[in-house]
N, C-alpha and C positions, 0 to 999 in steps of 0.2 A: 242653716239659716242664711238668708241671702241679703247682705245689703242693696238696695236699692234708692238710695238717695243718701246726697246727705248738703245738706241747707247749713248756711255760714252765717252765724244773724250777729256775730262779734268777730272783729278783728282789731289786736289794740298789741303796741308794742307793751311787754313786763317788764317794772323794776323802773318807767320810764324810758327804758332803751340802753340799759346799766349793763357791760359787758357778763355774763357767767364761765371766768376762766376763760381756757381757751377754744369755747366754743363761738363766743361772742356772745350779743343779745337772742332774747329770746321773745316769741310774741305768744301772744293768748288765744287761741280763737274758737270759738262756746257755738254751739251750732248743734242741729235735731238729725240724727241718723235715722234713715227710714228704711222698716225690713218688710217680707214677706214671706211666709211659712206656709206648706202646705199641713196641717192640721191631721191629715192620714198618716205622714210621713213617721215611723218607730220611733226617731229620734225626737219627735216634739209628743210624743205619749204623756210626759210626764206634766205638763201644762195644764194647769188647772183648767176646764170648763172648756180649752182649746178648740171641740167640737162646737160648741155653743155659740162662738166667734162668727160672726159678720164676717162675708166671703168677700173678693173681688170677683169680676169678671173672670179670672182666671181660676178660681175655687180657691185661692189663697188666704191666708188671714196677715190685715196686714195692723203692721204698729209702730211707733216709735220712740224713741229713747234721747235724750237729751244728753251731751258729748262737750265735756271741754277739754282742751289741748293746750301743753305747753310745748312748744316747737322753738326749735333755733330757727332765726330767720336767715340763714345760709343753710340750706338742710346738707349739704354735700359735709358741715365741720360735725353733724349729729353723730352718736355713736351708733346705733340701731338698736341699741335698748331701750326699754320703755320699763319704768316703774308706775304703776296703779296707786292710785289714794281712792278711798270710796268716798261719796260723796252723795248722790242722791239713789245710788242704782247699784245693783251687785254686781262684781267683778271676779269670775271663776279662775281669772289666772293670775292673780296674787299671792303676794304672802299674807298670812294668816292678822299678820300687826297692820297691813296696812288696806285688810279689811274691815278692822275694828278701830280704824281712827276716825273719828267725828269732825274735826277741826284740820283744817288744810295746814300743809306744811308752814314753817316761816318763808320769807326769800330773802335772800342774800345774794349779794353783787358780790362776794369775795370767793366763791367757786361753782361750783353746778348748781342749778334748779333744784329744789326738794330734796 
């Protein structure tokens, strides 16, 4: 699956701009990720109706998905992990609990994000 876009429609500092430890502040920024799949291709087999799908010009089927982000606004202090919380869309590389939470974490200024 290939990303192909991706559109920034929020930028807003979290918590007000309230340090998280020692990574510092962190910002928000909610924005639409845009893919396109070729529909032949084995690996999207499993896609419901996928053939059925509206081509581009290039015989692709295109879509996309709506993306929010908790980022340190110094990304060099970031760890490089990432934790998932679902939210509107499924997420194949989480943990099982934090597929099945409905309700977004709390935030706290007294250590990391979520």
């Amino acid at each position: 699956m290939a990303v192909t876009g991706f559109e920034i429609t929020l930028r807003r500092p979290l918590a007000g701009g309230a340090p998280f430890g020692d990574v510092g502040p962190y910002e928000e920024l909610k924005g639409r990720l845009r893919y396109a799949i070729d529909p032949s291709h084995a690996a999207n087999r499993g896609v419901t109706d996928v053939a059925l799908a509206p081509r581009n010009a290039a015989g692709l089927v295109e879509f996309s998905a709506d993306l929010s982000l908790l980022v340190p606004v110094d990304r060099a202090r970031a760890s490089g992990r990432a934790r998932c919380r679902r939210r509107r869309t499924s997420l194949t590389s989480c943990s099982p609990t934090a597929l099945t939470t409905r309700t977004p974490p709390p935030i706290s200024t007294s250590g990391t994000p979520c």
